[in-house]
C-alpha positions as CSV (number, residue, x, y, z in Angstrom):
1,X,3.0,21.1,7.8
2,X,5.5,19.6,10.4
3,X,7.8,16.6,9.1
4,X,7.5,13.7,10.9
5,X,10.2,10.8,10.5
6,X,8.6,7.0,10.3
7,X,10.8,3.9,10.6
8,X,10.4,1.9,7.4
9,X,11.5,-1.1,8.8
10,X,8.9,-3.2,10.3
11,X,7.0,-0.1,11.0
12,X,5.8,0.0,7.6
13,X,6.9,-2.6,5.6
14,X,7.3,-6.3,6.2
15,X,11.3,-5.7,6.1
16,X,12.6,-8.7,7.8
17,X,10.4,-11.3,5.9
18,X,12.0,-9.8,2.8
19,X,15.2,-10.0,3.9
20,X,14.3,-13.6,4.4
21,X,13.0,-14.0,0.6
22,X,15.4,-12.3,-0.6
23,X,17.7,-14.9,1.4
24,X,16.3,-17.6,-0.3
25,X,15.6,-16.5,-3.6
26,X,19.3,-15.2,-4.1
27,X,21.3,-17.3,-1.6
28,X,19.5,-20.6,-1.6
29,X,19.3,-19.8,1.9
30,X,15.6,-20.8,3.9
31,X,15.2,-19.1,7.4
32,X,11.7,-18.7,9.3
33,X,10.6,-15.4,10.5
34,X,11.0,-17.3,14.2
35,X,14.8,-18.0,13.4
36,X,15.5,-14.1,13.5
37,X,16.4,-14.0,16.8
38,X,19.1,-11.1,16.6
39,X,18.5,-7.6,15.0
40,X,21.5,-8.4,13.2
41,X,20.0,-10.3,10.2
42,X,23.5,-11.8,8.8
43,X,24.3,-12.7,12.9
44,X,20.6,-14.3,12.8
45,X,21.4,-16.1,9.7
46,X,25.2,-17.4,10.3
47,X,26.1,-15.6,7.1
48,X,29.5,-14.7,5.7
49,X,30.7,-11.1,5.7
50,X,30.4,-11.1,1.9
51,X,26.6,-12.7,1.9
52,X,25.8,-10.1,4.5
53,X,27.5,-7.4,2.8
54,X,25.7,-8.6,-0.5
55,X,22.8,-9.2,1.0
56,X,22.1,-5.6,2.0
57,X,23.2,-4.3,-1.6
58,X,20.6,-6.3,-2.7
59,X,18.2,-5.2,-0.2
60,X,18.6,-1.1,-0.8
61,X,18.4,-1.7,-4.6
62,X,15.3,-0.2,-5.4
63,X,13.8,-3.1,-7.5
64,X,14.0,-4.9,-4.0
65,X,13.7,-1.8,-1.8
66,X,10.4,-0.6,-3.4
67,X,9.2,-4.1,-3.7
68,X,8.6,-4.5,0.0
69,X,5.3,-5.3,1.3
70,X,3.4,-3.0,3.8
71,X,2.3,-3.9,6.6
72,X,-1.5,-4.2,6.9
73,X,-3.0,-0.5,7.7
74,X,0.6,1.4,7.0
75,X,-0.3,3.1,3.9
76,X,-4.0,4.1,5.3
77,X,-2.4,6.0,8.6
78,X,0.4,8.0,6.1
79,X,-2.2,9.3,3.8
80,X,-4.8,10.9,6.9
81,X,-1.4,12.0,8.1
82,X,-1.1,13.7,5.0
83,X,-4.3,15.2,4.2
């Protein structure tokens, strides 16, 4: 069976909206999905170089990392992918 590489991030899970949550619930910081207007979450944010830096430690820990929501019909498509 060939390998095939999907993009995790907003391709399968709810990433930014995490990163967002994550944002608030750890930084006291409250964004909208709307206010992401750079792919650059920390540039979208105004955030320091430590809160961004921080920010993604938090985010690839795998309490957080494992913890994000997929998007609606994600996990459907990999499994029929896979059988």
């Amino acid at each position: 069976m060939p390998t095939v590489y999907v993009d995790m991030d907003d391709v399968l899970c709810q990433t930014a909206q995490h990163f967002l949550t994550i944002l608030e619930r750890d930084f006291a910081k409250k964004f909208t999905f709307e206010q992401l207007t750079d792919f650059d979450v920390g540039q979208a944010c105004e955030l320091t170089v430590e809160e961004r830096e921080e920010l993604y430690r938090i985010v690839h820990h795998d309490d957080d990392l494992l913890n994000i929501p997929p998007i609606a019909g994600a996990v459907d498509v990999l499994q029929r992918w896979s059988a």
